[in-house]
C-alpha positions in Angstrom: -29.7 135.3 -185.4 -20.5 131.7 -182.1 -22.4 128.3 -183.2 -23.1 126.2 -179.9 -21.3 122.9 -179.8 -23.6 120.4 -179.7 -22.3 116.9 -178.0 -24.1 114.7 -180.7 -23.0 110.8 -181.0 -23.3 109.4 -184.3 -22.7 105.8 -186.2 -21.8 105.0 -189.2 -23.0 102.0 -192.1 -26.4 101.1 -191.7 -27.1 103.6 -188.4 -26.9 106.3 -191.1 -30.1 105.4 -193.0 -32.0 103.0 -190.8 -31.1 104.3 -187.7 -32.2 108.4 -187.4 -33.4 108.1 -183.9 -30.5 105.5 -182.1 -29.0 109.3 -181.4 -28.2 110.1 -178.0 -31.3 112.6 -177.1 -33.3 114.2 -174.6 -36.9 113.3 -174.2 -39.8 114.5 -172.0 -42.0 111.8 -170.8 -45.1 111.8 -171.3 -48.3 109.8 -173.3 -48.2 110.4 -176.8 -51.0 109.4 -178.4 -51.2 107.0 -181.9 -51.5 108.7 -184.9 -53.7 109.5 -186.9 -54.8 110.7 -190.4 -54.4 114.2 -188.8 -51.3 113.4 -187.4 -48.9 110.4 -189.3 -46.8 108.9 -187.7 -43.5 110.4 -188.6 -45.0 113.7 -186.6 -45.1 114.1 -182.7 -48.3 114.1 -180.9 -49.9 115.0 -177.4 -47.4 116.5 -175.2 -44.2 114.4 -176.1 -41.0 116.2 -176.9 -37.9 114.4 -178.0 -34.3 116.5 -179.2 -33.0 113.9 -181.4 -30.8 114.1 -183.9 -32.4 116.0 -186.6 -33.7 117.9 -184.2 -30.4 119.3 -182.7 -28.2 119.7 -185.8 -31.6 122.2 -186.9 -30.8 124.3 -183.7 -27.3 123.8 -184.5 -28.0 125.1 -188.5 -29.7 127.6 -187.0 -27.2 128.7 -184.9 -24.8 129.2 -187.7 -27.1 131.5 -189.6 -28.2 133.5 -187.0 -24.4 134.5 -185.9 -23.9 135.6 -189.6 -27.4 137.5 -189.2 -26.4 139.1 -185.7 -22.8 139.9 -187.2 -24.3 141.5 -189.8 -25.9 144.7 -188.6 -23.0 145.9 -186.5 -20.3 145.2 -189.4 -22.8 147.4 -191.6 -21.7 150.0 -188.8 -18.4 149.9 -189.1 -18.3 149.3 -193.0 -20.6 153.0 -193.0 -17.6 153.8 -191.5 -15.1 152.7 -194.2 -17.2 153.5 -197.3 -19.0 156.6 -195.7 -22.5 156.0 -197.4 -25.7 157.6 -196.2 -28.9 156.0 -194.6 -30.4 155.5 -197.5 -27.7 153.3 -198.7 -27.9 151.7 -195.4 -31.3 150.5 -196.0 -30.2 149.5 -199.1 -28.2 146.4 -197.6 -31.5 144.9 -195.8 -33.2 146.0 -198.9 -31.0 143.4 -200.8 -30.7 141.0 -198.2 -34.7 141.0 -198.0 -34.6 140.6 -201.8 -32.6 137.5 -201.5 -34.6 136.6 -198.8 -38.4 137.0 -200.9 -36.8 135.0 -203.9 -36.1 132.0 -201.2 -39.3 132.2 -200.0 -40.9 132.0 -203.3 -39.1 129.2 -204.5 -39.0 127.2 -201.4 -42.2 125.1 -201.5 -41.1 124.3 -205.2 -37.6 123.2 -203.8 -38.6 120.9 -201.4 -40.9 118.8 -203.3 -38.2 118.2 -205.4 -35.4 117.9 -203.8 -34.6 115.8 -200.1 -34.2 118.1 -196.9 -30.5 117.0 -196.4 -29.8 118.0 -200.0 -31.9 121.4 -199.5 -30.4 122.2 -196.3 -26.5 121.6 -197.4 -26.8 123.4 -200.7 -28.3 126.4 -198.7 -25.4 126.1 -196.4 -23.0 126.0 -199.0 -24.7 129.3 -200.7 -25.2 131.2 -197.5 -21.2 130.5 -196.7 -20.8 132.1 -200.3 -22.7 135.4 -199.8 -21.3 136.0 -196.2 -17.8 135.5 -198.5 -18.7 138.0 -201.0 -20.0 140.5 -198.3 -16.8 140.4 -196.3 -14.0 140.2 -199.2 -15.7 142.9 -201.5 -14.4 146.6 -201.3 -17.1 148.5 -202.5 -20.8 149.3 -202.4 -22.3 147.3 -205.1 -19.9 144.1 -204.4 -21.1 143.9 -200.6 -24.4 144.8 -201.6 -24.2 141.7 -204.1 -22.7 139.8 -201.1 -25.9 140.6 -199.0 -28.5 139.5 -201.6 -26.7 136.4 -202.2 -26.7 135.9 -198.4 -30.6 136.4 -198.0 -31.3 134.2 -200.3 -29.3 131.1 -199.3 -29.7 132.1 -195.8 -33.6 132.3 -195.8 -33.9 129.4 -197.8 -31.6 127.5 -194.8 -33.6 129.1 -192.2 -36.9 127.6 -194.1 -35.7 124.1 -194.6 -34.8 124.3 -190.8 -38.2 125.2 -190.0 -39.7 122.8 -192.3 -38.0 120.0 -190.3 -38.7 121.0 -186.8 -42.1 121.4 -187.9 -42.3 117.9 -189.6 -41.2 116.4 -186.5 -42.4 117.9 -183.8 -46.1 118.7 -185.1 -48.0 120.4 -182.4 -45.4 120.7 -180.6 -43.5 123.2 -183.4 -44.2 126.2 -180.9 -41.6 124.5 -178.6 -39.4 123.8 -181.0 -38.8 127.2 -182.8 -38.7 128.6 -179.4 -35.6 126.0 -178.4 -34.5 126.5 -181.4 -33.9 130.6 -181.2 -32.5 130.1 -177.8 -29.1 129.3 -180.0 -29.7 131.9 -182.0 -30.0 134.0 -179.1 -26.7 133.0 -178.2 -25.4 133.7 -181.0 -26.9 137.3 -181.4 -24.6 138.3 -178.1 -21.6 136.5 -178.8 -21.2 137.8 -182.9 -21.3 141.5 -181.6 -18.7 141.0 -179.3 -16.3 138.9 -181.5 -16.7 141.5 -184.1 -16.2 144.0 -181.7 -12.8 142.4 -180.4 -11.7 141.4 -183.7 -11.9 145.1 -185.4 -9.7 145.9 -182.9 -7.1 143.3 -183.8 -4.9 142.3 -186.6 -7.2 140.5 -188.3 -10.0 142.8 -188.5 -13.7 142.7 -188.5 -14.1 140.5 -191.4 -12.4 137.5 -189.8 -15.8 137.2 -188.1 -17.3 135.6 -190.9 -15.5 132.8 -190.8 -16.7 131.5 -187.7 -20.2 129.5 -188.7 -18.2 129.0 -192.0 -16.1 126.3 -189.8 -19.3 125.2 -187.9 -21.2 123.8 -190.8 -18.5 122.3 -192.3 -18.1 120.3 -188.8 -21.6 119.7 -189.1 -21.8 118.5 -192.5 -18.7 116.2 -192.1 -20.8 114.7 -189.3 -24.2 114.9 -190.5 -23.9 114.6 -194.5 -25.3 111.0 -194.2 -28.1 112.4 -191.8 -31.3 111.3 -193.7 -34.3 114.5 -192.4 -37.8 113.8 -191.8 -39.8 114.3 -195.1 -42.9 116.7 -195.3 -45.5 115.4 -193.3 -48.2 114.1 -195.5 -51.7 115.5 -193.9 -55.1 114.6 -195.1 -56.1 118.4 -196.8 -52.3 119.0 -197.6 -53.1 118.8 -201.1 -56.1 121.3 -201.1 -55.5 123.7 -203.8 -56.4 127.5 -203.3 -55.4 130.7 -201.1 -54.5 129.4 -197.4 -56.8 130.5 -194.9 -57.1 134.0 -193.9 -55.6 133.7 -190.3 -52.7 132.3 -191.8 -52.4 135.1 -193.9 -52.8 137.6 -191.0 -50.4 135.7 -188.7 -47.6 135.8 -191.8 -47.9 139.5 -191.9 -46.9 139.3 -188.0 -44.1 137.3 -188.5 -43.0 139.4 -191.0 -43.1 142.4 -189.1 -42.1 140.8 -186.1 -38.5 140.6 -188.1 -38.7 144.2 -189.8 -39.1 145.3 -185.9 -36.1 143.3 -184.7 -34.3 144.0 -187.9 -35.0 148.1 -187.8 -33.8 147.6 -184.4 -30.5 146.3 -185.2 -29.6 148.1 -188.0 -30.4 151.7 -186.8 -30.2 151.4 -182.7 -26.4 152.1 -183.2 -26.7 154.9 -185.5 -29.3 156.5 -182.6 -26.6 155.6 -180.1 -24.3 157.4 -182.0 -26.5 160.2 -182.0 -26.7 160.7 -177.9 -22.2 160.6 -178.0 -21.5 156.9 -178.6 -18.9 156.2 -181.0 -19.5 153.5 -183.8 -17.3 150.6 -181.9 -19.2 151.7 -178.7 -22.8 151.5 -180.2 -21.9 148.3 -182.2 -20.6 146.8 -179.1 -23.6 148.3 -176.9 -26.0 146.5 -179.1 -24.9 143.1 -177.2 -27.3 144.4 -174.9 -30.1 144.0 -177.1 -28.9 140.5 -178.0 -28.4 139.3 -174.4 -32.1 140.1 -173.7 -32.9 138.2 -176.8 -31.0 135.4 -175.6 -32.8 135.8 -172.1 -36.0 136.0 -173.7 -35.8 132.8 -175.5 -34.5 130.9 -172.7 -37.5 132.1 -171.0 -39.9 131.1 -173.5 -39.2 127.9 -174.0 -39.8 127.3 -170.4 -43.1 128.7 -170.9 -43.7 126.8 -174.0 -43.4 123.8 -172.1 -47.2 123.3 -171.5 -49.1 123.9 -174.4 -51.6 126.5 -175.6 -49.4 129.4 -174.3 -48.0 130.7 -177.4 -51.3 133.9 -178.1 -50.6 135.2 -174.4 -47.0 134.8 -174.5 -46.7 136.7 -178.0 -49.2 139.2 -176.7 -47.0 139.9 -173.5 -44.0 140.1 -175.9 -45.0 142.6 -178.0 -46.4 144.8 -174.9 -42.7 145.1 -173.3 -41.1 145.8 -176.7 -43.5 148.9 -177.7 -42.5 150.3 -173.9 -38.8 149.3 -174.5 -38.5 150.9 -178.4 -40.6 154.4 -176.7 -38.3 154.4 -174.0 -35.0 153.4 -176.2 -36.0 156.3 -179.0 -37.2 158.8 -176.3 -34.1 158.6 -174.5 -31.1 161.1 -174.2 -28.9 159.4 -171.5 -26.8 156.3 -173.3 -27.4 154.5 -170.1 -31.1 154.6 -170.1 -30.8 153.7 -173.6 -28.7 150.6 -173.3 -31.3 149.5 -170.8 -34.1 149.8 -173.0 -32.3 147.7 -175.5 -32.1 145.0 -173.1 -35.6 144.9 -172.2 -36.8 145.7 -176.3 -34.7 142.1 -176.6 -36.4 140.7 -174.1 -39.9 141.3 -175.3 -38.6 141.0 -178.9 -37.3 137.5 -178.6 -39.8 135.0 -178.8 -42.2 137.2 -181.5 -40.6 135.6 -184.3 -40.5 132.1 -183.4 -44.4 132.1 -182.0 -45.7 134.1 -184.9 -44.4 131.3 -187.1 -45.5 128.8 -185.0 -49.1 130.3 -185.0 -48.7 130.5 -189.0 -48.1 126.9 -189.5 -50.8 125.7 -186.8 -53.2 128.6 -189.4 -52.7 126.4 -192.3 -54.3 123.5 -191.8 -51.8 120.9 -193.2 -50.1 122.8 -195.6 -46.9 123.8 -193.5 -44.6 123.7 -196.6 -46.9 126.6 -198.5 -47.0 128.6 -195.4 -43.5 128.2 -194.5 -42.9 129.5 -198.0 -45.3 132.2 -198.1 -44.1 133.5 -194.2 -40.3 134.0 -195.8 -41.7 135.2 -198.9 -43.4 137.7 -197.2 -41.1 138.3 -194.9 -38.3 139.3 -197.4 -40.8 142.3 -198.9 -41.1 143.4 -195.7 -38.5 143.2 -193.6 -36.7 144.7 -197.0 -39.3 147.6 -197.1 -39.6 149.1 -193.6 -35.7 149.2 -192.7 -35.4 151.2 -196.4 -37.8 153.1 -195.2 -37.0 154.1 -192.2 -33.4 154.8 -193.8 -35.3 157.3 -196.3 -37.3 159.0 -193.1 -34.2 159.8 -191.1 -32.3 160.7 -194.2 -35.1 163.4 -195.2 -36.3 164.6 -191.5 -33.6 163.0 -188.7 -33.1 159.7 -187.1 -35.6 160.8 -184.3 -38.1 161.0 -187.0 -38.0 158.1 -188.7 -37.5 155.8 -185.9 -41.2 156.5 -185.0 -42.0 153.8 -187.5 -40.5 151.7 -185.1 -43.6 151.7 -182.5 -46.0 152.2 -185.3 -45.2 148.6 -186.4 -45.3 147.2 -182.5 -49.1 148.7 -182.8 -49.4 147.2 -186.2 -48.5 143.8 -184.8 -51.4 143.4 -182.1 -54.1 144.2 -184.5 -52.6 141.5 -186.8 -52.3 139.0 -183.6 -56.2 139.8 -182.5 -57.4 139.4 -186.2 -55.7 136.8 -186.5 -56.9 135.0 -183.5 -60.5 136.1 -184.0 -60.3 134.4 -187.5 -58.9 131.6 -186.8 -61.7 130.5 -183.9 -64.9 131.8 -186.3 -63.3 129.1 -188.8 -62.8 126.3 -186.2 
């Protein structure tokens, strides 16, 4: 997933630590009911929706990550270029990233019960600005490929801590949130192509990208250091020890593939576009396509998620015009045709991540944190594991080949979403 500028008014002394929702912010109007031991009262109820404060500089966060993540597949396009390594070794970079990214989801339920959300989300910050540095300034294979681990790590553990706080205040509204949340990243998934694509041609080259969300979150945390973040939300069965419940399980394998599908998209849709007589600029730049469906998806959904209880058939809907996108995209021959089908694979592809999560955390019956963890642990080994693998299949057989794994996880996904629907009512 270039940061959005976000008109936020802020004040200073004792507004910093009593005052976390005098913000300027955006409400819907409607009842909210009290809360309960189900809900406390530090978590939104009913149908009430309010973008305060915490709640933008998360889209904001997110924003920033999410241009580094979007940035990232094309520049491993035109660094194939400069280092001239195979497939394989092109795998190898999400391998590592995902890597990173597992670690951060194993240790993030351990971090944030010890440490406070503003802490946990400027120390990822600080770390993810690190591994974006070593991944741009190194000059070799192992060095970037050090630079991407580093990334995945502090960038998934940003991206959880993010999560954690949109779900902490919004409650059951989280669907709505993620889904507002990803409309930034959206925007940043067109916009980071193209300023790659414009500065590779310049003097300053390609890597100058990077620095963009590196100025971003250092305006944010010069605004928002003092910005205390809603705690976990402290549920009645949120201590409950054992294994969360099995439809949570089943809808974390969904979110996890729902990013090896986007992520197998990115990384290998130019190197197929390359294939039917694109050259790498023009398939790295082409991919904006992709990202400007993604960006119109979102916006889309979070109309939709406006009303509640929409989040199954929109996910189901999503996944049915990404499997008819990816056929058409891998099928094709014409780079037209193609380009098309990576808008409309955007489309459908852009709200699978953020309602997959959303049905996780509703799965896990007060026990966000775990699941939040789990979701990017599982994520990591995943989206590290199909990408490599896909690498390995085109490598060994061609790129027409191995991108059938593509639609095979698309397939994958709907068995996961009616399982884990099914479940989830038998236990209610």
């Amino acid at each position: 997933m270039v940061a959005r500028a976000l008109g936020l008014c802020s004040e200073r002394g004792m507004a910093d630590t009593l005052g976390v929702y005098r913000y300027t912010r955006k409400v819907d109007r409607s009842p909210s009911p009290a809360a309960t031991p189900d809900h406390p009262a530090g978590e939104q109820v009913g149908d009430a929706f309010t973008r305060d404060a915490p709640t933008w500089l998360s889209y904001a966060a997110l924003g920033c990550f999410t241009f580094w993540l979007y940035a990232f597949g094309p520049a491993l396009t035109l660094l194939r270029e400069e280092l001239r390594f195979s497939y394989s070794v092109l795998g190898a970079y999400e391998l590592c990233w995902s890597a990173g990214a597992a670690a951060a989801g194993a240790g993030f339920a351990r971090a944030s019960r010890r440490l406070a959300r503003g802490t946990l989300l400027w120390t990822s910050a600080l770390g993810v600005t690190a591994g974006a540095g070593v991944f741009v300034l190194g000059r070799s294979v192992p060095a970037t490929l050090a630079g991407a681990a580093v990334f995945g790590a502090a960038g998934t553990m940003l991206l959880a801590v993010v999560q954690a706080v949109l779900s902490a205040r919004h409650g059951s509204r989280r669907d709505r949130a993620l889904t507002e949340a990803n409309i930034g990243a959206g925007a940043a998934s067109v916009f980071a192509p193209l300023a790659l694509g414009a500065l590779a041609g310049s003097v300053l080259g390609w890597r100058a990208t990077f620095a963009v969300p590196a100025v971003a979150l250092l305006v944010l945390y010069l605004r928002y250091r003092h910005l205390p973040l809603p705690p976990p939300v402290q549920h009645g069965n949120a201590s409950r020890s054992g294994p969360l419940p099995l439809a949570c399980w089943l809808f974390t394998v969904l979110t996890a593939l729902s990013s090896a599908i986007e992520f197998c998209l990115v990384y290998f849709g130019p190197q197929v576009l390359i294939g039917i007589g694109l050259s790498a600029g023009a398939a790295g730049t082409a991919l904006s396509a992709n990202f400007l469906g993604i960006l119109l998806g979102r916006v889309l959904g979070a109309r939709l998620t406006r009303r509640p209880g929409r989040s199954t058939a929109l996910l189901c809907a999503s996944l049915g015009l990404t499997l008819v996108s990816v056929v058409l995209f891998w099928l094709s021959r014409q780079p037209t045709l193609a380009v098309v089908a990576l808008f409309s694979s955007g489309v459908g592809i852009a709200n699978l991540y953020p309602l997959a999560l959303s049905l996780t955390l509703e799965a896990a019956d007060g026990r966000e944190d775990e699941a939040n963890a789990r979701s990017q642990l599982v994520l990591g080994v995943l989206a590290g594991i199909f990408p490599y693998l896909l690498g390995t299949l085109a490598d060994r057989h061609g790129l027409t080949t191995g991108f059938a794994l593509e639609p095979a996880l698309i397939i994958l996904c709907f068995f996961l979403l009616w399982g884990g629907v099914r479940t989830r009512r038998h236990h209610r």
